[in-house]
C-alpha positions as CSV (number, residue, x, y, z in Angstrom):
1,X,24.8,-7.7,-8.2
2,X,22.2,-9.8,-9.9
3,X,19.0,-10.0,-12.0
4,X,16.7,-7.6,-11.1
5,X,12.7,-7.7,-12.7
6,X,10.9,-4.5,-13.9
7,X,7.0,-4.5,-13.8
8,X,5.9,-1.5,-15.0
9,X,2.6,0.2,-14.4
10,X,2.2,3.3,-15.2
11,X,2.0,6.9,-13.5
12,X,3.7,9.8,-13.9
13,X,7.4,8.2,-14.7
14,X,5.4,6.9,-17.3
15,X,3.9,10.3,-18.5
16,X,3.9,12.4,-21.5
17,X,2.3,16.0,-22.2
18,X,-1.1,15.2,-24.1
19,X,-1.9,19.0,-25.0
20,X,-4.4,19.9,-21.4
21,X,-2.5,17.2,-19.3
22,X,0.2,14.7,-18.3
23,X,-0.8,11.1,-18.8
24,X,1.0,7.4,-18.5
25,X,1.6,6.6,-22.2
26,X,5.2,5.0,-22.0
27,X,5.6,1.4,-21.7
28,X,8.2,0.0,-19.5
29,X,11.3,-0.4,-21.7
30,X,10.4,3.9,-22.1
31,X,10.7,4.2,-18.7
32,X,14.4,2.2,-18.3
33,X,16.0,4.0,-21.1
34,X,15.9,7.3,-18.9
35,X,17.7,5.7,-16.4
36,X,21.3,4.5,-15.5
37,X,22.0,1.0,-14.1
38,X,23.9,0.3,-10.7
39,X,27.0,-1.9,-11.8
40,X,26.2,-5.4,-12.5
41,X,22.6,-5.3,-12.7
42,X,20.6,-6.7,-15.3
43,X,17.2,-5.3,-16.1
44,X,14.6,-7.3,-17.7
45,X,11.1,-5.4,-18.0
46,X,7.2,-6.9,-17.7
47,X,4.9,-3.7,-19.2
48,X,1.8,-4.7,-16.9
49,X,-0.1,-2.2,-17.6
50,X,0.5,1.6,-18.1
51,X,-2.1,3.9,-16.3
52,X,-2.5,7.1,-14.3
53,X,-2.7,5.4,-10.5
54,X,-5.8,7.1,-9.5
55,X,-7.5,5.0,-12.2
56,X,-6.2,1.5,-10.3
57,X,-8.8,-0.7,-10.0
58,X,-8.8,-3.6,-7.4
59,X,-8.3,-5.9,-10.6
60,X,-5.1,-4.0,-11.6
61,X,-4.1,-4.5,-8.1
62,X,-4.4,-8.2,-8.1
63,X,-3.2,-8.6,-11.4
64,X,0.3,-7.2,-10.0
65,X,0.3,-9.3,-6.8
66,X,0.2,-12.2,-8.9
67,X,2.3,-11.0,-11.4
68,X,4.8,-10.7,-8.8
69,X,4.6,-14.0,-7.0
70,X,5.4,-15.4,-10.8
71,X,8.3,-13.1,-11.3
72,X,9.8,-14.6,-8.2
73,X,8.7,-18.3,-9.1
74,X,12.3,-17.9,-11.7
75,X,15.0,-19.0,-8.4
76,X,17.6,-16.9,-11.0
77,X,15.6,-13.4,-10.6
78,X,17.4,-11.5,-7.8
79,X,14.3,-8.9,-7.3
80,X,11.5,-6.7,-8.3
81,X,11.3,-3.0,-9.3
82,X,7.6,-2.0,-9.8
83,X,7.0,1.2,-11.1
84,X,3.8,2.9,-10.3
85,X,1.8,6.2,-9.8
86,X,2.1,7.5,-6.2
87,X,-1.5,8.4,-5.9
88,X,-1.9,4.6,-4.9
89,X,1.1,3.5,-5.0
90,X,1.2,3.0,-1.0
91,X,-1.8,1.0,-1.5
92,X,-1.0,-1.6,-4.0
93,X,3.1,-1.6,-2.1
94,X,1.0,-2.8,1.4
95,X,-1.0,-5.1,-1.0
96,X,2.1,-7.0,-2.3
97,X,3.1,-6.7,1.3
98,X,0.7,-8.3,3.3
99,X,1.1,-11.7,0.4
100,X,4.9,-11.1,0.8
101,X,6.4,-14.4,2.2
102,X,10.0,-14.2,-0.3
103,X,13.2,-12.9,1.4
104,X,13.7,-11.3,-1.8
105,X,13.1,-7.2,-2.1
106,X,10.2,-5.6,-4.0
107,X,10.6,-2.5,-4.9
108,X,8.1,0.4,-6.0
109,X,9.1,3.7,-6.8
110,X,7.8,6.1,-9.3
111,X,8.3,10.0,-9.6
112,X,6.4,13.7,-8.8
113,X,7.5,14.9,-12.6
114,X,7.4,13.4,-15.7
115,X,9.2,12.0,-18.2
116,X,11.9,14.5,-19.9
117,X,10.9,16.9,-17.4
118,X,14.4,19.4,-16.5
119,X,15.6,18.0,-13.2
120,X,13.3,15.3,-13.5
121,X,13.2,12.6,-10.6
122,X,12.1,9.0,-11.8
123,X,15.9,8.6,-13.0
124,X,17.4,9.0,-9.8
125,X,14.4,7.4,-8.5
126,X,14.8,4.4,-11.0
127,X,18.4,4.0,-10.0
128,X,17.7,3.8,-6.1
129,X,15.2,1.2,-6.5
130,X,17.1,-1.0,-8.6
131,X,20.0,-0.2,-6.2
132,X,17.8,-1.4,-3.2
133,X,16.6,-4.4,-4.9
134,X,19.6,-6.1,-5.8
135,X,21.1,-5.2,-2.1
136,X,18.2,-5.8,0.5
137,X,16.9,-8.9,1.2
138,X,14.5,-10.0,4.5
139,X,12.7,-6.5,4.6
140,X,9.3,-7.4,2.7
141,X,8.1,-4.5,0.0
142,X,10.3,-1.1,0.1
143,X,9.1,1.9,-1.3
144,X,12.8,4.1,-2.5
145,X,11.9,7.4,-3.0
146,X,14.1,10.5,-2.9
147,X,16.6,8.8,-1.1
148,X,15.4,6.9,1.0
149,X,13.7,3.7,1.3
150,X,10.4,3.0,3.9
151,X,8.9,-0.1,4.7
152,X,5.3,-0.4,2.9
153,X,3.5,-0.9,6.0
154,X,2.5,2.5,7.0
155,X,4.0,4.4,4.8
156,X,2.0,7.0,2.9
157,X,2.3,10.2,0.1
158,X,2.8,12.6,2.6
159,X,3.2,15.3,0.0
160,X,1.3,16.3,-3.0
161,X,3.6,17.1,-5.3
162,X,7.0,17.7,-3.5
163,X,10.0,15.4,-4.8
164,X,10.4,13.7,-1.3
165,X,6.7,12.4,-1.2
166,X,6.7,9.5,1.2
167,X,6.8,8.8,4.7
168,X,5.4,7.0,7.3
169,X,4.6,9.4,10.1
170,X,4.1,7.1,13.0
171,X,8.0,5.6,12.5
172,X,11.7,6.5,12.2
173,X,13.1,6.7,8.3
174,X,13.5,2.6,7.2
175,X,17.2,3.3,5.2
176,X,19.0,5.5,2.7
177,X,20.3,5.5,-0.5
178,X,23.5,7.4,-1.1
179,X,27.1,6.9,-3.3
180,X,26.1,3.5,-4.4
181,X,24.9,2.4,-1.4
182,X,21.9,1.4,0.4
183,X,21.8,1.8,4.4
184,X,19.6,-0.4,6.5
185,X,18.6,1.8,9.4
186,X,16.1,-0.4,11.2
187,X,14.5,-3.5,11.0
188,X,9.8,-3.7,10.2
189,X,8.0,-5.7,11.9
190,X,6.0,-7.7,9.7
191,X,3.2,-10.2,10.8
192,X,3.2,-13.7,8.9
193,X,2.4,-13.4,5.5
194,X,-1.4,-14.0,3.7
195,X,-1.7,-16.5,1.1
196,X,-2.3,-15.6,-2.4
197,X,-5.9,-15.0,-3.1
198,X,-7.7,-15.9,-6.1
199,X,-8.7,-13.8,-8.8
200,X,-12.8,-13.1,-7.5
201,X,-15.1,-12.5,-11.2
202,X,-16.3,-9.1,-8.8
203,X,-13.9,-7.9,-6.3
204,X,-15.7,-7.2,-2.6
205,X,-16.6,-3.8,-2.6
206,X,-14.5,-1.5,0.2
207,X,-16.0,2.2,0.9
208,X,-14.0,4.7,3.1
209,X,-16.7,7.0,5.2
210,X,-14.7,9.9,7.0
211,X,-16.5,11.7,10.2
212,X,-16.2,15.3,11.1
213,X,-18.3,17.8,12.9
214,X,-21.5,17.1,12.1
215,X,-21.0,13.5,10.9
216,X,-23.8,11.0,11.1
217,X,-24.3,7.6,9.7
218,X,-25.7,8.1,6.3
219,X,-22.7,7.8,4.1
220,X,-21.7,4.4,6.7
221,X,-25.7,3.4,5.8
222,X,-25.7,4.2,2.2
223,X,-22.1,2.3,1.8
224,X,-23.7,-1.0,3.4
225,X,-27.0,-0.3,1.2
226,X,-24.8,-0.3,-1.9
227,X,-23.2,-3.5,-1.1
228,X,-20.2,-2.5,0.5
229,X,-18.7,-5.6,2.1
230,X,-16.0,-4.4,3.9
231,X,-16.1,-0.1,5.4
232,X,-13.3,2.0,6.5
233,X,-14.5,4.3,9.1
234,X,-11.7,7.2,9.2
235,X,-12.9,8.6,12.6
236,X,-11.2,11.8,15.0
237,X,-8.6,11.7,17.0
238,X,-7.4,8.5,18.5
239,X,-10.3,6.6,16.4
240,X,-14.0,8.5,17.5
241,X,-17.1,9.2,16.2
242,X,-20.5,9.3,17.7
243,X,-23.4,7.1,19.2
244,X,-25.1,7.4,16.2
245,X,-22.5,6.1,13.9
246,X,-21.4,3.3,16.6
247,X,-24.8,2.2,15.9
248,X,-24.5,2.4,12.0
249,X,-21.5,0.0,12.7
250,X,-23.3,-2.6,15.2
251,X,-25.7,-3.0,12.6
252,X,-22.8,-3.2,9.6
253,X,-21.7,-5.4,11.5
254,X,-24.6,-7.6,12.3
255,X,-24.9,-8.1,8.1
256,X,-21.4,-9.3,7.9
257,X,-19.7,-6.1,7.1
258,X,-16.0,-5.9,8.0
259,X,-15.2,-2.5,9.5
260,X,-12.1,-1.3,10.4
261,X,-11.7,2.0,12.3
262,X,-8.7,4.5,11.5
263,X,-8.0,7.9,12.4
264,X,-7.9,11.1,10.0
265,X,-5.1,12.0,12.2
266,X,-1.8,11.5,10.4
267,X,0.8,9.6,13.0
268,X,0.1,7.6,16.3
269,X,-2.6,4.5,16.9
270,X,-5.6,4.3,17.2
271,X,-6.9,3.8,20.4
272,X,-9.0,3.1,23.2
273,X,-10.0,6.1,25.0
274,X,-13.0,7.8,24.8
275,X,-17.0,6.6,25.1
276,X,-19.7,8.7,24.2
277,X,-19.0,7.5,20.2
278,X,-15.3,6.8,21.0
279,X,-13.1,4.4,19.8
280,X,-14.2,2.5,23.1
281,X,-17.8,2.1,21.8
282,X,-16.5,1.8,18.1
283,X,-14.8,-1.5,18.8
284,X,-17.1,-2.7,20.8
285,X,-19.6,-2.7,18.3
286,X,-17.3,-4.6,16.3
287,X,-15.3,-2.2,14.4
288,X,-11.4,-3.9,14.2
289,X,-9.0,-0.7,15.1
290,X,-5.9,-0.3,12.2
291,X,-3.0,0.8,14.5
292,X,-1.3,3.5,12.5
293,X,-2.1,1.9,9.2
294,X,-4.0,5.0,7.5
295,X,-7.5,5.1,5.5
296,X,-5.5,3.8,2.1
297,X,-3.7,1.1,3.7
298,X,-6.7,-0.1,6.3
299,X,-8.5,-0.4,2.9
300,X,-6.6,-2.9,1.5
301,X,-6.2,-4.9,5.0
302,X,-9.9,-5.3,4.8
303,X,-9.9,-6.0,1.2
304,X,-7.3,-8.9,2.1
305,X,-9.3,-10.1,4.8
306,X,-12.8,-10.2,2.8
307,X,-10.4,-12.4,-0.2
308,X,-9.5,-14.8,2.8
309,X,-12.6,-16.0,3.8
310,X,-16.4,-16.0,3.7
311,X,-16.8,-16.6,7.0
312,X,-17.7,-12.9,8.7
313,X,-15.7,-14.2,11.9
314,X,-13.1,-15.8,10.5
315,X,-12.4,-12.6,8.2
316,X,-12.0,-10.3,11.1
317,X,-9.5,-12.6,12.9
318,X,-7.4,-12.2,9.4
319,X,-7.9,-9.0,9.5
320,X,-6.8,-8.5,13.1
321,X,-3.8,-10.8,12.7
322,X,-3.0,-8.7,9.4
323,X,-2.6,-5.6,11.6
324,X,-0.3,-7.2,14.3
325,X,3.6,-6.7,14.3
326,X,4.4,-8.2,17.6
327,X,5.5,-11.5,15.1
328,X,7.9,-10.7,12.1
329,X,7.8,-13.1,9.3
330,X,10.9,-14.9,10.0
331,X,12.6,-15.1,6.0
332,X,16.6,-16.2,5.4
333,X,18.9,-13.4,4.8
């Protein structure tokens, strides 16, 4: 069934009991030996790095994007497995997806217990992904998880520590994984891929400011005072907030800040609705609305878009077309 590439980075597959904690201390090769291997796949394994996800950095997550696009440099490698926390893994999955532009699969998966736990997942896990990467090709980045496999675009950890963690609310179930067998249940819609960015000596700052009764603009004002360059505003409802804060983002705005509005809401789009601080007003004081793309994933759509360009226009026209799927990356089967 082919060659299939490991890249291990850590989280709790990769965990061991320290004495007050679990924490990522296998490498890669660890992590494989608890698992079985579909028929005819070989496994080759790339230890990346091996860390507990919340402590990704935007550097870790380039270092894997790039890491990836020279795994599938080798024509002979049949596709990636990447192994990863789920506190971000549906962040650094949309990264690798938005740069996607291969017909061949990337995979991440990880667990919700660790290693040598009774019952444990990541083996099962381990197994599906591998499964799915030697047997899918066209879809972009997958995420296999309990069973089932989900496009990276929208998909998020829907539960904290559940085995069946991942989801994407706004969208019917991408495919499942069942007696040696993957099942393709519907095609994503995928806009044309970003190029690969370079490696910045300082990454662009991103904040995340969420609104709420009571929510004005000084966490929006002190992001942009620390040097924010791009802000996720995670408003109510469809997208809202409230003059105040519309004017905290006309002024963002105005310095070159990038800011993309989402809801807190977990499934449907954001949307054009309401004044009075809505998402109306929002966008048109510049904010770029997400879709259903969550805070996480809006992040790293901005974070793409700031890597792009340095042009402040130019930037949010990347960002907008990084959002659309009304044009699928057309890739050979």
């Amino acid at each position: 069934m082919g060659r299939i590439v490991v890249i291990s980075t850590g989280g709790t597959i990769a965990s061991r009991w320290t004495g007050a904690g679990f924490a990522a201390e296998a490498d890669g090769r660890e992590v494989m030996a608890t698992a079985p291997l579909p028929e005819g796949i070989t496994v080759e394994v790339v230890d990346l790095f091996s860390v507990n996800s919340p402590r990704l950095t935007t550097a870790h997550q380039l270092t894997l994007l790039r890491t990836v696009h020279e795994v599938l440099a080798d024509p002979t490698v049949d596709g990636i497995v990447v192994t990863h926390g789920t506190d971000t893994l549906e962040e650094s999955a949309f990264l690798v997806d938005l740069h996607h532009h291969d017909p061949r699969s990337v995979v991440f998966t990880g667990s919700q217990l660790p290693m040598g736990s009774t019952e444990g997942d990541g083996p099962g896990n381990l197994y599906d992904a591998l499964l799915t990467a030697a047997t899918t090709r066209g879809l972009g980045v997958l995420i296999a998880f309990a069973g089932r496999v989900h496009a990276a675009r929208g998909t998020m950890k829907t539960q904290a520590v559940a085995l069946d963690a991942f989801a994407d609310p706004s969208r019917e179930l991408l495919g499942k994984i069942g007696f040696g067998k993957v099942t393709v249940l519907r095609s994503p819609q995928r806009p044309q891929a970003l190029p690969l960015p370079a490696m910045p000596e300082l990454p662009p700052r991103v904040d995340m400011v969420m609104h709420h009764a009571d929510g004005d603009p000084v966490l929006l004002n002190a992001a942009v005072a620390a040097g924010a360059r791009g802000i996720v505003l995670v408003g109510t409802g469809a997208g809202n907030a409230t003059p105040e804060i519309v004017d905290a983002v006309r002024a963002a705005v105005a310095r070159g800040v990038l800011v993309a509005l989402t809801t807190r809401v977990p499934a449907g789009p954001v949307t054009e609705i309401y004044t009075h601080g809505g998402a109306v007003d929002l966008v048109a004081a510049g904010a770029v609305p997400t879709g259903t793309l969550r805070a996480g994933q809006a992040r790293i759509a901005v974070l793409s878009a700031l890597l792009a360009s340095e042009n402040p226009v130019e930037r949010a026209r990347v960002l907008r077309a990084s959002l659309s799927e009304e044009d699928p990356v057309l890739v050979d089967a």
